[in-house]
C-alpha positions as CSV (number, residue, x, y, z in Angstrom):
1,X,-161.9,215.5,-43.1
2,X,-159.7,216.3,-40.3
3,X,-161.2,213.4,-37.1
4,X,-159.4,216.0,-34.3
5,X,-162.9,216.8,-32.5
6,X,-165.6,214.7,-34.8
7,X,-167.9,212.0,-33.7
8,X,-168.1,208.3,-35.3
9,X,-170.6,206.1,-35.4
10,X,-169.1,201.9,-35.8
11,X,-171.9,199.2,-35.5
12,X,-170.0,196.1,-34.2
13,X,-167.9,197.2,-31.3
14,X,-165.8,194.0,-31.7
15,X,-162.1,192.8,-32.7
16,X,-161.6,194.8,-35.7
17,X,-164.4,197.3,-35.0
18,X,-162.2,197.7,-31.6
19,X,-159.1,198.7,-33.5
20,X,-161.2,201.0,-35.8
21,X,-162.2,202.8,-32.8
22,X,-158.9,203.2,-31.4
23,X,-157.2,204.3,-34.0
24,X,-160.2,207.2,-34.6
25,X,-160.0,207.8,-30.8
26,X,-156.2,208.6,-30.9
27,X,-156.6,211.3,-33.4
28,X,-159.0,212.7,-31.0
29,X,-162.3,211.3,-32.5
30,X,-165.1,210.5,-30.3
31,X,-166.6,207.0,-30.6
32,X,-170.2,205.8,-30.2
33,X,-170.3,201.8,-30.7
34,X,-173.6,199.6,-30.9
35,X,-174.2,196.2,-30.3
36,X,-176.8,193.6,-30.4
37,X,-175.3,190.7,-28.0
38,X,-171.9,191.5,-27.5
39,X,-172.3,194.4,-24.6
40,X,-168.7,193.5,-22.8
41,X,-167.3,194.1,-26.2
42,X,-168.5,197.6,-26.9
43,X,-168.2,198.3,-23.5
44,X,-164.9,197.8,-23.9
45,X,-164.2,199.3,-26.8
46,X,-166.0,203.0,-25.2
47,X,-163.7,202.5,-22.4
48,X,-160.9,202.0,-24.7
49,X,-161.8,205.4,-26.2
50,X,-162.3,207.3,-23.0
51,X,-158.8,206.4,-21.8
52,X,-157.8,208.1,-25.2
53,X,-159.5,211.3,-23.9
54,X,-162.6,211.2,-26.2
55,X,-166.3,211.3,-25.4
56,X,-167.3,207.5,-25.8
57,X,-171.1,206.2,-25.6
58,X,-172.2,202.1,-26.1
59,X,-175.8,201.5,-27.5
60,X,-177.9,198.6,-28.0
61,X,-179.3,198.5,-31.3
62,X,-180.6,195.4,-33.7
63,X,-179.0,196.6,-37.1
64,X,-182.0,194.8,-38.7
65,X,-185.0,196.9,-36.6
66,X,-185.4,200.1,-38.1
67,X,-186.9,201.5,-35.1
68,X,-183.6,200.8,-32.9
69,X,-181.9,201.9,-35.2
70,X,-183.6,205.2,-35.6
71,X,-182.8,205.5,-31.8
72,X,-179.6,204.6,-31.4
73,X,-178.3,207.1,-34.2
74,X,-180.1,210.0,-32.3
75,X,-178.9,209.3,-28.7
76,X,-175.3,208.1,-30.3
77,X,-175.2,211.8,-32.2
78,X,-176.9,213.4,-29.0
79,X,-174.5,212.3,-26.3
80,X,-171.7,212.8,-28.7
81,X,-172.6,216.4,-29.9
82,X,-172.3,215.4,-33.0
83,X,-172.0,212.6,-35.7
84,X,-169.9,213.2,-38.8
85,X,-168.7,209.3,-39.8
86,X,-170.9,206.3,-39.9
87,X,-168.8,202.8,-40.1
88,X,-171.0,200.1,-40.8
89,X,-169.1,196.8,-39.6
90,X,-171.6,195.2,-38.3
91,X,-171.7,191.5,-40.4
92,X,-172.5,188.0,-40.5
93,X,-170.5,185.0,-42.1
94,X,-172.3,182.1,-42.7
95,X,-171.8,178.7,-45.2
96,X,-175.6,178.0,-46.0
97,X,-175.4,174.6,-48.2
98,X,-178.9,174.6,-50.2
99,X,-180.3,178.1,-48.5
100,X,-183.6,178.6,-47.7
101,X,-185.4,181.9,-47.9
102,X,-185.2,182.6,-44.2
103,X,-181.0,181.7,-44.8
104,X,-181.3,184.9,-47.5
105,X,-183.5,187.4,-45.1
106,X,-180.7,187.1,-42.3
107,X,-178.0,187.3,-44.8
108,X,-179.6,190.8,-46.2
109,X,-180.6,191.9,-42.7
110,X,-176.9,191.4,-41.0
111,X,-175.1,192.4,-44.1
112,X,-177.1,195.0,-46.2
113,X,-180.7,196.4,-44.5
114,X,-178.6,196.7,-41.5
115,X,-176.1,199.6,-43.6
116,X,-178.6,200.8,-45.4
117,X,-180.4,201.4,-42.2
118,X,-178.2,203.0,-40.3
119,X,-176.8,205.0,-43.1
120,X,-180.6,206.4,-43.9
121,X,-180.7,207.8,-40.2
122,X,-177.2,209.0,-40.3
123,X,-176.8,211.0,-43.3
124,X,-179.8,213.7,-42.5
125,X,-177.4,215.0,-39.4
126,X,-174.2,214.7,-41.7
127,X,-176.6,216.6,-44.5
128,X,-177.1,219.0,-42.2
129,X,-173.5,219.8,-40.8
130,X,-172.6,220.0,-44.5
131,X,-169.9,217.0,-44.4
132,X,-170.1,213.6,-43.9
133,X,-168.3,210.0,-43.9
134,X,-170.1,207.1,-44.6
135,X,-168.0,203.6,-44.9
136,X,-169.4,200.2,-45.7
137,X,-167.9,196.8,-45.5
138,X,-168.1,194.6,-48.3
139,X,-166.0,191.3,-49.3
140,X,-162.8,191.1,-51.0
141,X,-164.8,188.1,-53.4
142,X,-167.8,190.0,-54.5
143,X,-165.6,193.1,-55.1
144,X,-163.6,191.0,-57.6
145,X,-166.3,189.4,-59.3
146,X,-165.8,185.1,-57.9
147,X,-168.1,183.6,-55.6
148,X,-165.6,180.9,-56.1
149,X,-166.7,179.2,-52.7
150,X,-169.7,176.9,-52.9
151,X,-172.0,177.2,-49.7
152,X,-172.0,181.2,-49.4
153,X,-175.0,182.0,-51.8
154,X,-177.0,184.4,-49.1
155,X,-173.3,185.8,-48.2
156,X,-171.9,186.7,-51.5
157,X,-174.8,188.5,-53.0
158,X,-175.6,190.4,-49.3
159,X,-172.1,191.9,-49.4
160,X,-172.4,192.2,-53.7
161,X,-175.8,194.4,-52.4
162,X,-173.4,196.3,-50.3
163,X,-171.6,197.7,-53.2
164,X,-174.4,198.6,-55.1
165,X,-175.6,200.2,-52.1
166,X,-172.5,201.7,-51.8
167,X,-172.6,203.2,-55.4
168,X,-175.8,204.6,-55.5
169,X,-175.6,206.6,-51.7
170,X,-172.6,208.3,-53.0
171,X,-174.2,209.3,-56.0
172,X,-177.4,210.4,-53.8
173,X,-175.9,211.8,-50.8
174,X,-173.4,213.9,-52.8
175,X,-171.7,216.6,-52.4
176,X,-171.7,216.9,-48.7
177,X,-171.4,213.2,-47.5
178,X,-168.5,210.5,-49.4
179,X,-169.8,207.3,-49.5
180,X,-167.4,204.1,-49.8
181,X,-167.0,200.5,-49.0
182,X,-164.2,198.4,-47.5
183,X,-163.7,194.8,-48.7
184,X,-161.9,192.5,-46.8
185,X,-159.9,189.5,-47.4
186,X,-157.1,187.4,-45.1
187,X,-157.2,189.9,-42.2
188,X,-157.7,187.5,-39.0
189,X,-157.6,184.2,-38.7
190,X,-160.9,182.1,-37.7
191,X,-159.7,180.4,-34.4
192,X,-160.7,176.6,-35.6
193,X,-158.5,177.3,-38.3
194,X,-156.4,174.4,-38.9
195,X,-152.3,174.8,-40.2
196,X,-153.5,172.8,-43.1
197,X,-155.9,175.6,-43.9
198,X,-154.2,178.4,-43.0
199,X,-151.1,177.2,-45.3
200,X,-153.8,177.6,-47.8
201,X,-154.3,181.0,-47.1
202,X,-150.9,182.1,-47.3
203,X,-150.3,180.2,-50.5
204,X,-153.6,181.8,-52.1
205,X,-152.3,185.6,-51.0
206,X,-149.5,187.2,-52.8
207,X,-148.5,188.7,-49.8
208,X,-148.2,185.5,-47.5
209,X,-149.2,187.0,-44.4
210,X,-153.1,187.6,-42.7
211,X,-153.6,191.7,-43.0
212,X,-154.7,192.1,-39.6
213,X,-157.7,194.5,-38.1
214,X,-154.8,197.8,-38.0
215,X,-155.0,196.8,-42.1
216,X,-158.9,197.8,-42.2
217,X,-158.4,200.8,-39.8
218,X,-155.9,202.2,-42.3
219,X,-158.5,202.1,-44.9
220,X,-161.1,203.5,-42.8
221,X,-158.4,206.6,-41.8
222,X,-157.8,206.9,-45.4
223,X,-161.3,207.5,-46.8
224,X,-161.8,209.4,-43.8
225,X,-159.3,211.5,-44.5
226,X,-159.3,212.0,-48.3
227,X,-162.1,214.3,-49.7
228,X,-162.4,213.5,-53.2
229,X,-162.4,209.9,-53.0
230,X,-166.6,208.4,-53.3
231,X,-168.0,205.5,-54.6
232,X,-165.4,203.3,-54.3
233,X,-164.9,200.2,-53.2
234,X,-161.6,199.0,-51.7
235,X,-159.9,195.6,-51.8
236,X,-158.1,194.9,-48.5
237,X,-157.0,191.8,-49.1
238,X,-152.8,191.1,-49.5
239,X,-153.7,190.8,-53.3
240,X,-155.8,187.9,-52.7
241,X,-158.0,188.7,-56.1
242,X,-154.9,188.6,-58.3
243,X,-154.2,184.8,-57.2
């Protein structure tokens, strides 16, 4: 799919959702952001894309409500013209010791309802135009098959459902629409990271560096880009999964 004169959709305006949009909005791309809390972020982000010369449009939207999401897809694709890639980065990392059931429900509502949600209102216009992106973001550790962190029970298996999820929409929403997932690893640094820990890190990845956000929007450009590439989910992650 050529993005010269297409709309995208990215849930989570924010730091690497920011450089997503830019990169798509320098190849001419227009860019429709939602948020939930962080308004000054997408905010930023739309006006990041309108100095790039595209059509840009910020909406509020729980991921988790299905009747903002409805919404937000229909204004997003109705201001834009269009809509013909759906980015779902909208997330939530949490370390739940001994989770509860209401620990699971906002794992699976951040992580999983919220991609399933948004992708069930997207892909009817993208059905309709006849062609379609749809990219999900998973987790480097499910993708590879090791919790291998204690505390993240809600966590892994909410980004483990993303990949199923993943799998079966590109099976359902085929031929017109290629589904596929990101996962993650070392890509920025957590802020209360300590030198200790981030030695760690670097130790842990082949590669010995953090990826950086520009990592995850070469991904996103690439399964943009690529039309016989669905159902796949890609490990980003400096190969953290060989270590």
């Amino acid at each position: 799919m050529d993005l010269k004169n297409k709309a995208a959709l990215i849930t989570g305006g924010a730091r690497i959702g920011h450089t997503v949009a830019q990169a798509l909005a320098a190849r001419g791309c227009a860019i429709g952001v939602t948020w939930r809390a962080s308004r000054a972020e997408a905010e930023a982000t739309a006006a990041s894309a309108r100095a790039s010369g595209v059509a840009a449009a910020a909406v509020q939207a729980d991921a988790a409500d299905e009747a903002q999401v409805r919404a937000a897809v229909a204004e997003i694709a109705d201001r834009l013209g269009r809509l013909d890639i759906l980015i779902n980065m909208a997330s939530s990392y949490m370390r739940t010791p001994n989770p509860g059931a209401s620990d699971w429900a906002a794992a699976f509502d951040a992580n999983a309802r919220s991609a399933f949600l948004f992708a069930r209102h997207a892909a009817p216009i993208m059905k309709a135009a006849n062609a379609g992106r749809i990219i999900n973001v998973a987790d480097w550790l499910p993708a590879s098959g090791r919790p291998l962190y204690k505390g993240y029970i809600p966590y892994y298996s909410s980004k483990a459902a993303v990949i199923g999820l993943t799998e079966s929409m590109a099976l359902e929403f085929a031929p017109e629409i290629l589904v596929n997932a990101i996962a993650p690893g070392p890509i920025l640094a957590p802020p209360d990271l300590t030198a200790e820990e981030n030695a760690e890190v670097l130790e842990a990845t082949p590669l010995r560096r953090w990826g950086g956000a520009e990592e995850i929007a070469k991904a996103a450009l690439f399964l943009i880009e690529t039309d016989f590439v669905t159902g796949e989910c890609i490990r980003v992650d400096g190969g953290r999964h060989l270590a």
